[in-house]
C-alpha positions in Angstrom: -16.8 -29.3 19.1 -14.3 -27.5 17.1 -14.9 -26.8 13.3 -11.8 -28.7 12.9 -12.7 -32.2 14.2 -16.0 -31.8 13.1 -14.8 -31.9 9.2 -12.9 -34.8 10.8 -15.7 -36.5 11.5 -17.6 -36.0 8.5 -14.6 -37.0 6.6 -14.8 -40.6 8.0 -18.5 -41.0 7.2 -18.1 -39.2 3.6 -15.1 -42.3 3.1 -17.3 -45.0 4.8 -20.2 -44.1 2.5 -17.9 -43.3 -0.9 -19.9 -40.1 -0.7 -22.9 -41.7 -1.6 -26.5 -41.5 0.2 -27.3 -44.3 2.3 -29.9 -46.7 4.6 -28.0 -47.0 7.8 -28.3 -47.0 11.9 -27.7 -44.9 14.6 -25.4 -47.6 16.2 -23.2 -47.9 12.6 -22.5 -44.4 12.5 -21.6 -44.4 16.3 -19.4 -47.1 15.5 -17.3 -45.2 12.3 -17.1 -42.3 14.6 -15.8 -44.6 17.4 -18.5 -42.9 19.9 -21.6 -43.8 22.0 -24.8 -43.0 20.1 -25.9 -40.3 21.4 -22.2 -38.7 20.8 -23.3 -40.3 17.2 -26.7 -38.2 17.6 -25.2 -34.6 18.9 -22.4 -35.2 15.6 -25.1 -35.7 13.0 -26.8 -32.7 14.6 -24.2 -30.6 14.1 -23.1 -31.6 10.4 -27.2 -31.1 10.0 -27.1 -27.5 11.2 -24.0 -27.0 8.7 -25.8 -28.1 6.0 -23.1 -30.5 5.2 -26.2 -33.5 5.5 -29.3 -34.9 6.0 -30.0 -37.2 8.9 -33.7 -38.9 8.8 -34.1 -41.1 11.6 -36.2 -44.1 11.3 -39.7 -44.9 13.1 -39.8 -47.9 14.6 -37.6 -51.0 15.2 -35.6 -52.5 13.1 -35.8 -50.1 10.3 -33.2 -48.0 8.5 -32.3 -44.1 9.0 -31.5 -42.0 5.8 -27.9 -40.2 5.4 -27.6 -38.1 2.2 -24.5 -36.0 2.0 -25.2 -32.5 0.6 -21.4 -31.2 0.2 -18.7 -33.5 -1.0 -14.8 -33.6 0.9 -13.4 -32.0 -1.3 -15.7 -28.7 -1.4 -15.5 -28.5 2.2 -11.3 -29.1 1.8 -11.5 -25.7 -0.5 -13.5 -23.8 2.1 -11.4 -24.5 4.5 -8.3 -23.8 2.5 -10.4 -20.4 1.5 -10.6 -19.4 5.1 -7.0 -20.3 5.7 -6.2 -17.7 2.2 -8.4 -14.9 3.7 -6.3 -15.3 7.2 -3.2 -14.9 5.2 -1.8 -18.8 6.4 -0.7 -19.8 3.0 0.9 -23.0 4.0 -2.4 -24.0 6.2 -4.0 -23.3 2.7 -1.7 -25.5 1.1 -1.5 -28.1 3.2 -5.5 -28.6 2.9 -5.4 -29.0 -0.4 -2.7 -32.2 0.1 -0.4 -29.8 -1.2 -1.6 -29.4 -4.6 -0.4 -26.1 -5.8 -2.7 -26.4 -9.4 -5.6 -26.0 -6.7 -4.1 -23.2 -5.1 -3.1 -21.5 -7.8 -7.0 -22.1 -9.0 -8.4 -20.9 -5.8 -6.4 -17.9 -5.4 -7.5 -16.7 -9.0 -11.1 -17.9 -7.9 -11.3 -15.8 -4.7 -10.0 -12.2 -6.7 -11.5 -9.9 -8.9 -14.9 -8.3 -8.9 -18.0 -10.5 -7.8 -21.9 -9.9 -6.7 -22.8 -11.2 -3.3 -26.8 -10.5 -1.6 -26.8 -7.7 -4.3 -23.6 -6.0 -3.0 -20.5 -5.5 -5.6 -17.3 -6.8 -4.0 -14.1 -6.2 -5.3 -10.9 -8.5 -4.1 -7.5 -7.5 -4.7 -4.1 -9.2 -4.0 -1.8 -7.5 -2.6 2.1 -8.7 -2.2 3.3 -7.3 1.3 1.3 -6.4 4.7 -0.3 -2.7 4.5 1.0 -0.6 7.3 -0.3 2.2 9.4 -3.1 4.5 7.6 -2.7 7.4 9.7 -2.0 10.1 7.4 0.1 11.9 10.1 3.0 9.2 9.7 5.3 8.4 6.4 3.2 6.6 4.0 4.4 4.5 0.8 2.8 5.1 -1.7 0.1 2.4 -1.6 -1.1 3.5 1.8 -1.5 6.8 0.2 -3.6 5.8 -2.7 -5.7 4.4 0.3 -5.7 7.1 2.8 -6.7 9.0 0.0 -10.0 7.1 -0.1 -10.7 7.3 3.3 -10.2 10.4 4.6 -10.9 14.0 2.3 -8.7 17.2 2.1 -9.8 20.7 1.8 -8.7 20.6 -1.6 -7.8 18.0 -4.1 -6.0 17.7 -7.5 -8.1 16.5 -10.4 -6.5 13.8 -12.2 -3.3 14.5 -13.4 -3.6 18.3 -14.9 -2.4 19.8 -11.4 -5.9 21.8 -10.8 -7.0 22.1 -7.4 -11.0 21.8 -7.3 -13.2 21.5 -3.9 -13.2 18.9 -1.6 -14.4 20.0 2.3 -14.2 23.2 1.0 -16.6 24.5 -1.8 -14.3 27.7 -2.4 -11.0 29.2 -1.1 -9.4 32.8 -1.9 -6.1 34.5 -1.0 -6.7 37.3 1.2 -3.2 38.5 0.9 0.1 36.6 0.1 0.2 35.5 3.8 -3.8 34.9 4.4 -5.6 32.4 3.0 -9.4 31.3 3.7 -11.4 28.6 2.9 -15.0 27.8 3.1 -16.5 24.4 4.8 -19.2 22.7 2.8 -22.2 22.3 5.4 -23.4 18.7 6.6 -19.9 16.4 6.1 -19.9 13.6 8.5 -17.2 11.4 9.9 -17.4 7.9 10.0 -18.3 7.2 13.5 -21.4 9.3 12.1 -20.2 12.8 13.9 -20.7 16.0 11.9 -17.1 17.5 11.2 -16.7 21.0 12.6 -14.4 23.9 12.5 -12.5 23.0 15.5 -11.7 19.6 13.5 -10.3 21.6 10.8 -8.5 24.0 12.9 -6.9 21.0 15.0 -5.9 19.0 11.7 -4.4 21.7 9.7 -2.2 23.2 13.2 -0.6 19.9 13.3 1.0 20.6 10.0 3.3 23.4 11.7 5.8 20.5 13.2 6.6 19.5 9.2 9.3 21.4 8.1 7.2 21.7 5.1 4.8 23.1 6.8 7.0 25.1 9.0 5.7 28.9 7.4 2.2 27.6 9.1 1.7 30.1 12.0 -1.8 29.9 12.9 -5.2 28.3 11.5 -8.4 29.9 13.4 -12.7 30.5 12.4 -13.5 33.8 12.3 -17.0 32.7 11.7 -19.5 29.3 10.8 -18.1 27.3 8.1 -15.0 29.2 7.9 -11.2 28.9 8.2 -8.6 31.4 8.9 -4.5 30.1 7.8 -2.3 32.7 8.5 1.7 32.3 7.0 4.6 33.8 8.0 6.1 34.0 4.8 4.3 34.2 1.5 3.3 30.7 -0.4 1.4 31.0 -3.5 0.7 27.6 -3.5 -0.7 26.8 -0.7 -3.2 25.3 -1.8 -1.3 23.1 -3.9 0.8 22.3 -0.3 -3.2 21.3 1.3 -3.9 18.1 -1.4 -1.1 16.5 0.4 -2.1 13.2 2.3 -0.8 14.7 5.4 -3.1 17.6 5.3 -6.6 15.3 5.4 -8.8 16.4 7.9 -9.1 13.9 10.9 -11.6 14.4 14.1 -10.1 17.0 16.9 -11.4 14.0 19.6 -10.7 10.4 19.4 -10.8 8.0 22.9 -7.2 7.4 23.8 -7.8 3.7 23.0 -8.7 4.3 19.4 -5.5 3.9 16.7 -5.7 6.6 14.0 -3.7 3.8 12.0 -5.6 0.5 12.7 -9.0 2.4 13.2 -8.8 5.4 10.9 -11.8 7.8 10.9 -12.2 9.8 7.8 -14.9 11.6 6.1 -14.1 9.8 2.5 -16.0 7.4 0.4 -15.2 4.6 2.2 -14.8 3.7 5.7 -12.1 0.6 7.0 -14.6 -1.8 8.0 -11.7 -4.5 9.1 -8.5 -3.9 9.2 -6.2 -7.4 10.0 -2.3 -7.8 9.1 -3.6 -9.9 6.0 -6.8 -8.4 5.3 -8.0 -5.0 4.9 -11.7 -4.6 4.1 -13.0 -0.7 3.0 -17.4 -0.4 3.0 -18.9 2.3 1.1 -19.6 5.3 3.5 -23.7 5.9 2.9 -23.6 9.5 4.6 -20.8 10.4 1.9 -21.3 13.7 1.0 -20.2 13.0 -2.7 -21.6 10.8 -5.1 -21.9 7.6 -3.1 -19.1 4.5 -4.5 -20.4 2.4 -7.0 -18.6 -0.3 -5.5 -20.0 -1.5 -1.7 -16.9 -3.5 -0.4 -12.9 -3.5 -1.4 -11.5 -6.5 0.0 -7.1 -6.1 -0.3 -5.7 -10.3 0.5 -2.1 -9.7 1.6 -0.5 -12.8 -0.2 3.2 -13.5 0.1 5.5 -13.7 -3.0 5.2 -17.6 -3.4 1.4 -17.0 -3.7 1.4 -14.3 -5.7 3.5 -16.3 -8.5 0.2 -18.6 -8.7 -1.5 -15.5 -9.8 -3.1 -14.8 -13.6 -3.2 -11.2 -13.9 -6.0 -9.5 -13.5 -7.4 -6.3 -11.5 -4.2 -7.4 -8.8 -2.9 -4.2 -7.6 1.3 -5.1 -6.7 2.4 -1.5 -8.8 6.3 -2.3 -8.3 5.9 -5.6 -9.7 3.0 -4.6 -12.2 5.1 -4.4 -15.3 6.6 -7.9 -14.8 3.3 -9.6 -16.4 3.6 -10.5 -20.2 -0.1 -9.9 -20.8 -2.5 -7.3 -22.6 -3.4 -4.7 -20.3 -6.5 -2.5 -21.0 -5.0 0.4 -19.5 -1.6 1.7 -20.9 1.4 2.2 -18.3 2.6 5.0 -17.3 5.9 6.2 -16.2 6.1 6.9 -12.5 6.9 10.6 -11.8 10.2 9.9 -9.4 12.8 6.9 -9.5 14.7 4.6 -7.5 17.8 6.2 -5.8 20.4 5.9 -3.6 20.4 8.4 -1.1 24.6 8.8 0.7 24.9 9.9 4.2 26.8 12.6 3.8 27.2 13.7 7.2 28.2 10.3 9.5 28.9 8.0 6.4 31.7 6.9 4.5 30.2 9.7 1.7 30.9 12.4 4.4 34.4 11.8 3.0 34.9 13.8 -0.5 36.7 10.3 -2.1 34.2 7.9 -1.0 31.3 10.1 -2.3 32.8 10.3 -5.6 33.7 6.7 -5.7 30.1 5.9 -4.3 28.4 8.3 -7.0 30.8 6.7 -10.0 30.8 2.7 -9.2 27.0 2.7 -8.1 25.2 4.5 -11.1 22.9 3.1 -13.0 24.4 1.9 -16.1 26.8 0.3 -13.3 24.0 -1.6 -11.6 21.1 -2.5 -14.0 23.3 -5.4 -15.4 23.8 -7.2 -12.8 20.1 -7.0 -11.7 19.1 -9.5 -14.4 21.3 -12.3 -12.6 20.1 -11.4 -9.4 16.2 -12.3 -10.6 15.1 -8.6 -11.6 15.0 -9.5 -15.4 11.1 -9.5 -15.3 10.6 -5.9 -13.9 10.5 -3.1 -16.7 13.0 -1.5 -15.0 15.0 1.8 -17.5 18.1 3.5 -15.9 17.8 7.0 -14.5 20.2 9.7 -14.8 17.8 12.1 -13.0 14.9 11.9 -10.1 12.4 12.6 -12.9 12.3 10.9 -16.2 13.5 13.4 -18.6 16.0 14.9 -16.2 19.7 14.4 -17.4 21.5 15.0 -14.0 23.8 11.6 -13.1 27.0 12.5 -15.8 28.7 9.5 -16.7 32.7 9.1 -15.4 35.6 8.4 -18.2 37.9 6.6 -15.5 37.5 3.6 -13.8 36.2 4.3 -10.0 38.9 3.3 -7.3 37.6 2.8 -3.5 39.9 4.5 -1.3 40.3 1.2 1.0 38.6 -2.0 1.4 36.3 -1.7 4.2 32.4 -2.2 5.1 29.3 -0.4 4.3 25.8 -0.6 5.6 22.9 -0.5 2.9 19.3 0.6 4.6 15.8 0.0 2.7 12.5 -0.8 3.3 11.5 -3.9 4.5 8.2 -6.0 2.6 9.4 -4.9 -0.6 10.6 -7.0 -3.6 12.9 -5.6 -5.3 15.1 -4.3 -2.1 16.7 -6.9 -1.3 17.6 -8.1 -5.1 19.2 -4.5 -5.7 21.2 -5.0 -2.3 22.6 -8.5 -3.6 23.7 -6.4 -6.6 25.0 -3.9 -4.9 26.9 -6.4 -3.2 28.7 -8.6 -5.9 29.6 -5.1 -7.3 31.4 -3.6 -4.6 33.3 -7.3 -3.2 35.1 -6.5 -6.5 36.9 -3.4 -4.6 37.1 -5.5 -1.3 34.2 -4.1 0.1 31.7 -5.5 2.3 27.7 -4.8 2.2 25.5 -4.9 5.4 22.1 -4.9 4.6 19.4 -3.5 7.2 15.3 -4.0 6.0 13.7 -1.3 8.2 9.8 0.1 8.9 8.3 3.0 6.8 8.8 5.2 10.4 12.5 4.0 10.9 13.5 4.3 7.3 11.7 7.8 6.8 12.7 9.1 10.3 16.8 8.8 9.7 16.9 6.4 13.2 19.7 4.5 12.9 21.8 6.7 10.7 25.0 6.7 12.3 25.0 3.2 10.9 23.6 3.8 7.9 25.8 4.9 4.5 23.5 4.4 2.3 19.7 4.5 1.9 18.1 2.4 -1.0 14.7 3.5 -2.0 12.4 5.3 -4.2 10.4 8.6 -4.3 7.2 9.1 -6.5 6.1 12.9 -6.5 2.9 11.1 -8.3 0.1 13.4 -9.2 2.7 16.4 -8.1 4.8 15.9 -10.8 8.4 17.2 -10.2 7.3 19.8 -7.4 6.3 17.4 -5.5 10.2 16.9 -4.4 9.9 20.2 -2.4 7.4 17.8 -0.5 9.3 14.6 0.2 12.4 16.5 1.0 10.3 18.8 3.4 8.9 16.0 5.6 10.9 13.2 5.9 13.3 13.7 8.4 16.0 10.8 6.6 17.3 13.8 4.4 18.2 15.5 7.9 20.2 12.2 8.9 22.0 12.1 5.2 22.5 15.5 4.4 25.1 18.3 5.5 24.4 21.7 6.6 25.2 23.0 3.5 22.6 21.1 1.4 19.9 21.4 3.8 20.2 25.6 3.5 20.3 24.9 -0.1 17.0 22.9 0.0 15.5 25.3 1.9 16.4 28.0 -0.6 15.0 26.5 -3.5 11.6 25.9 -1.7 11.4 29.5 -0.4 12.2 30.4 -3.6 10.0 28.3 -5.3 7.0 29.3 -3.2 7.6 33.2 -4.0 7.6 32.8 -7.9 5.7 29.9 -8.8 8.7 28.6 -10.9 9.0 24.5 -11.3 12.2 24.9 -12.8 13.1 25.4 -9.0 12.3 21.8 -8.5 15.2 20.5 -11.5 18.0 23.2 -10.0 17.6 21.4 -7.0 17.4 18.1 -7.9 20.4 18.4 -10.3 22.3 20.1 -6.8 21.4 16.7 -5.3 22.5 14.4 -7.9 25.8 16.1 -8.3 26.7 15.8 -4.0 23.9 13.3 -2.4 22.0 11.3 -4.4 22.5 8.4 -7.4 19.6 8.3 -9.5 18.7 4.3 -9.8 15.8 3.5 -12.3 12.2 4.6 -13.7 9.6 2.2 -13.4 6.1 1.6 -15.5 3.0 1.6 -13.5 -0.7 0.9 -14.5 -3.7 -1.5 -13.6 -4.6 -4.7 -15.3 -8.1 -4.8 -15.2 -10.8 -7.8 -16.0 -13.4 -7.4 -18.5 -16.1 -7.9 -16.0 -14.9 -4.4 -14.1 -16.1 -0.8 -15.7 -14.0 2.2 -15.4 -10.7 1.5 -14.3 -8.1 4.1 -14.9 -4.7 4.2 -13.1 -3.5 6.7 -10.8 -0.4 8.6 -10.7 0.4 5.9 -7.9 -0.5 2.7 -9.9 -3.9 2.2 -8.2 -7.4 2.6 -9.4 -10.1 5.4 -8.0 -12.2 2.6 -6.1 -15.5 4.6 -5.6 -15.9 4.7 -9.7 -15.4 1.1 -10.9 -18.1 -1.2 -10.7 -19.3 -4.4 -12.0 -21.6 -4.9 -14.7 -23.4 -8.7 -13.9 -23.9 -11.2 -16.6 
């Protein structure tokens, strides 16, 4: 019997009764249920062995049986409604509750934050849009690489935001020369499926960076000896080890089954392991064998929750960084000011912007001070949102034009951005009403992380919507994004891309940051229009210890914990 019609049926004897214990036969329950009795019998069974009820037959002729209910209707209607939340059906959920949003609302605020279950801490975080892949190979937003970041373990990693590399897999590195580097394995690391992590792991892991452009000075990666690894450059970096904290350059196992989806089922060596990963769920354990301290917290639960539900939401430890700064409450962890901004990013090379008047009529009628206006009547006026006139706050790149901007013709344009995202779709419906002033249409196209990232589609495509966060990287960290996402190929003429790759080369052989502005103030003047700056930061709940935001809006899951009542 289905779990379904068997609340069905306890329904009818819960309203029979009014909920209240009672003397009664076998033959008068068959007859509420509309069964034989022994139907009657296997159902009371069954609620029996859910602990919904007591059923104490009677002895002898004539004589009464017992039924005492144990759960009322309405706390089974709330489980069930649970179970519908944690599957990510929120009108199942709602509809379960006779479509009483005050008991969703309640529910959803009941089900989040940190709790203790069988002496495990649990921690349950909404989340506004499905997580994608966590293979640290493909192009991540930034959430998924706050999380990859807790799964898997570099050979290096910053420390917080002062831009110091300290040990991770490797307890010490040195620079043999300016194209040698080696590093040192620490002994005894384990995977998650429990395997020890070898050289050949590291060897495989690190060669793979060679296809990035970033990584395109990586010639060859070898162990002269145990615990040791050989990267050999073909032009000098400096930084190199700056270049390895990058989630791309985690270390992953040489051998996987060809079954097995680096993405869905991601093996790492980090403080947690994915113990469930479900479009609406994603559930991280702590990994025993890790061979740092060991998480405080056991279990991260992230509840995908669409943007109806997350409306029903009281802040608290919810994790939704682009939408953080929206809440009117008292946070006990300042903001911060993301290190990047929104931007639009012109295709240059088969766009309207490969045209010299549209670009400048693109750059002038789409800036900032243009835009943010209108963004209040399109539903943004709850997002802390501050124009940019750079990629970095600070920067003062994006001038500001004396003349009125005048499209060259009325025609149509195609706006690209990611799709599951917020605040998208509301800049695209400003971007809209501002150019049907000139007689210009706006296609819109939402696309995936690896379509958007890749450049597919951009022969369509004349502008790109979207935002870069250098995070922890501060503003070197654009020498990064442009070196491995293949969009700035799609967008950007030959020209700019020998530019970019000047500035990095350059930027690699003296060490100098300043490289990082010159070129960003290159790609403001011909490519790019510099959007907003956002404020990021975690809300956190009394009950949980140690929260501090990251340079991606997230919290270090392995040091918060719970202190009980």
């Amino acid at each position: 019997m289905s779990g379904q019609r068997l609340r069905a049926q306890f329904s009818r004897l819960y309203h029979h009764f009014n909920g209240e214990n009672t003397d009664t036969t076998l033959q008068a329950v068959a007859d509420i249920l509309v069964c034989t009795r022994r139907n009657a019998r296997m159902v009371l069974s069954k609620l029996e062995e859910q602990g919904w009820l007591t059923w104490q037959p009677s002895v002898g002729r004539g004589k009464l049986s017992r039924l005492a209910f144990l759960r009322s209707e309405t706390a089974l209607r709330e489980e069930q409604a649970a179970s519908w939340l944690v599957q990510g059906k929120m009108d199942h959920a709602l509809a379960c509750l006779d479509h009483d949003s005050t008991k969703l609302a309640a529910l959803i605020q009941k089900q989040m934050g940190p709790s203790t279950q069988n002496g495990r801490q649990i921690v349950r975080l909404p989340y506004y849009r499905q997580l994608e892949t966590l293979d640290p190979r493909e192009p991540l937003r930034r959430s998924e690489q706050h999380l990859v970041g807790q799964i898997f373990n570099g050979l290096v990693r910053y420390r917080g935001s002062e831009r110091i590399v300290t040990p991770d897999l490797a307890h010490h590195w040195e620079a043999l020369s300016p194209t040698h580097w080696r590093f040192y394995l620490r002994p005894g690391v384990r995977f998650h499926d429990g395997q020890p992590m070898r050289e050949q792991d590291v060897i495989a892991s690190l060669s793979a960076l060679s296809t990035r452009r970033f990584f395109a000075h990586l010639s060859r990666v070898d162990s002269p000896g145990p615990r040791m690894i050989d990267v050999h450059l073909s032009s000098p970096d400096s930084r190199f080890d700056h270049a390895l904290t990058l989630p791309e350059a985690v270390i992953r196992p040489a051998e996987r089954h060809p079954s097995q989806s680096l993405g869905y089922q991601p093996i790492g060596t980090g403080p947690y392991r994915v113990a469930e990963k479900q479009p609406h769920r994603l559930v991280l354990e702590a990994f025993d064998d890790y061979f740092g301290y060991r998480a405080l917290t056991d279990e991260i639960q992230i509840m995908v929750f669409d943007e109806a539900a997350m409306c029903y939401l009281t802040p608290s430890t919810s994790l939704t960084p682009e939408r953080l700064a929206s809440h009117q409450t008292t946070l006990s962890q300042k903001l911060e000011m993301d290190q990047g901004a929104g931007y639009l990013l012109l295709n240059c090379r088969d766009g309207l912007a490969k045209q010299p008047a549209w670009r400048e009529y693109l750059h002038a009628k789409l800036s900032s001070l243009q835009l943010l206006p209108r963004l209040a009547h399109c539903g943004m006026g709850e997002y802390r949102l501050f124009n940019a006139y750079g990629l970095m706050p600070g920067w003062m790149h994006h001038g500001l034009s004396s003349m009125s901007p005048v499209a060259p013709s009325p025609t149509s344009l195609t706006v690209a951005y990611l799709s599951d995202h917020p605040l998208y779709p509301l800049i695209a419906k400003a971007i809209h009403a501002h150019l049907l002033e000139d007689g210009i249409q706006v296609k819109t196209l939402a696309l995936s992380s690896a379509d958007y990232f890749s450049g597919q589609y951009g022969r369509k495509i004349d502008i790109w919507l979207g935002a870069m966060s250098f995070g922890e990287r501060g503003q070197a960290g654009l020498f990064n994004w442009l070196g491995t996402h293949d969009l700035v190929l799609s967008a950007c003429t030959d020209t700019m891309l020998e530019s970019i790759e000047r500035h990095t080369q350059r930027w690699r052989e003296t060490q100098d940051d300043s490289c990082a502005e010159h070129l960003a103030r290159r790609l403001v003047e011909h490519q790019m229009v510099p959007l907003f700056h956002i404020w990021m930061g975690v809300m956190a709940t009394p009950d949980l210890q140690d929260v501090a935001s990251n340079a991606v809006g997230w919290f270090d899951f392995k040091a918060v914990w719970h202190k009980p009542h």
